[in-house]
C-alpha positions as CSV (number, residue, x, y, z in Angstrom):
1,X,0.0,0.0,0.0
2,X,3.2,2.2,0.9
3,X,4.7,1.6,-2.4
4,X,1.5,2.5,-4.6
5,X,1.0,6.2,-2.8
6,X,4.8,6.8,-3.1
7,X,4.9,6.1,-6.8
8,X,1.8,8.0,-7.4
9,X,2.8,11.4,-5.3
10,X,6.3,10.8,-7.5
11,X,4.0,10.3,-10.6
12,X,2.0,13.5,-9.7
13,X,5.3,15.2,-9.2
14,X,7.1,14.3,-12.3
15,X,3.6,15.9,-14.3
16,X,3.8,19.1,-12.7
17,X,7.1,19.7,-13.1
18,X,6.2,18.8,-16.8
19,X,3.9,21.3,-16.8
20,X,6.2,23.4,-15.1
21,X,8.9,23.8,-18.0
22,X,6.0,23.2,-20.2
23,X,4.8,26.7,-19.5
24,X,8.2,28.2,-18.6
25,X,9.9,27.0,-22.7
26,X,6.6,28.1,-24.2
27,X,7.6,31.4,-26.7
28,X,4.9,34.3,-25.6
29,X,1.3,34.7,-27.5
30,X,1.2,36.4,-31.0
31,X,-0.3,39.6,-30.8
32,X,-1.3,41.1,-33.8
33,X,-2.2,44.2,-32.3
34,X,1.6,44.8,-30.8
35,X,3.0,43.2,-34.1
36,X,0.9,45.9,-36.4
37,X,2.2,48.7,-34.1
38,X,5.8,47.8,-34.7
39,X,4.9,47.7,-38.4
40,X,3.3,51.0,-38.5
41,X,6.1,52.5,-36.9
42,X,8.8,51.0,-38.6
43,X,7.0,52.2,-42.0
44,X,6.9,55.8,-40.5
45,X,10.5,55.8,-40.7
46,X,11.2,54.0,-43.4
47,X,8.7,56.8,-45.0
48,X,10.4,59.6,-43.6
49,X,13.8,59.0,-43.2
50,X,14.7,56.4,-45.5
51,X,13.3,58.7,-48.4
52,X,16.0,61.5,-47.0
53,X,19.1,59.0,-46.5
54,X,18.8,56.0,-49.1
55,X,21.8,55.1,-49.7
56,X,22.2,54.5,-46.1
57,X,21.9,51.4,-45.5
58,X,23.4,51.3,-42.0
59,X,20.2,53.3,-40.5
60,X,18.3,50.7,-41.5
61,X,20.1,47.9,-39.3
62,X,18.6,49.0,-35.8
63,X,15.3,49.6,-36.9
64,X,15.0,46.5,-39.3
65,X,16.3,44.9,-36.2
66,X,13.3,45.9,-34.3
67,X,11.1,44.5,-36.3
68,X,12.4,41.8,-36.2
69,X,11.9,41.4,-32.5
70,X,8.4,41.9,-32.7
71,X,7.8,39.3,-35.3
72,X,9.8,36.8,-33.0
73,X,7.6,37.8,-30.2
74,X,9.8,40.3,-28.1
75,X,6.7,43.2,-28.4
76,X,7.8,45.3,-25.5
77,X,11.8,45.6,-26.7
78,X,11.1,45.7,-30.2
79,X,8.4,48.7,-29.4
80,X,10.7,50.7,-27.2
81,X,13.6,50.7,-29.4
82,X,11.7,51.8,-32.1
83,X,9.9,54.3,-30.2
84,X,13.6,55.9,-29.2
85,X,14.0,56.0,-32.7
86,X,11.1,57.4,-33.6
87,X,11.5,60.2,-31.2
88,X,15.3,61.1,-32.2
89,X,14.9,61.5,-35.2
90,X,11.7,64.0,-34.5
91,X,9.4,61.5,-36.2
92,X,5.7,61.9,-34.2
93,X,5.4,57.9,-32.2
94,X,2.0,56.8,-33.1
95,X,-0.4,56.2,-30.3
């Protein structure tokens, strides 16, 4: 009788640690709302200062790279940065 409740709390156990990393290795929710805001924004200053520089292909890294973090899921960093951006380089951030 022992040996059956040992192996099931050690069954129990071993499934919620399962579940455990489960949700812990799980990449975050799409959100198209988050990923249409990083697009409108990096399209503002592709519009703006792309047009003035574009040969100048090195401004493009950071915010490309931005982008790119949204579309893997990385909202809030990719958002920020191109917020700062946006900002420096007098560009209105869209609400």
């Amino acid at each position: 009788m022992k040996t059956k409740a040992c192996a099931a709390a050690k069954l129990a156990l071993c499934l919620a640690l399962l579940e455990l990393v489960a949700a812990c290795s799980s990449a975050p929710p799409p959100s198209p709302e988050l990923l249409a805001h990083c697009t409108k924004m990096h399209r503002l200053w592709m519009k703006y200062e792309a047009a003035e520089n574009p040969s100048s292909h090195a401004q493009h890294a950071p915010v490309d790279l931005a982008l790119h973090r949204c579309q893997a899921g990385c909202y809030e960093e990719g958002i920020s940065h191109l917020e700062k951006i946006l900002r420096r380089d007098l560009i209105p951030v869209p609400p």
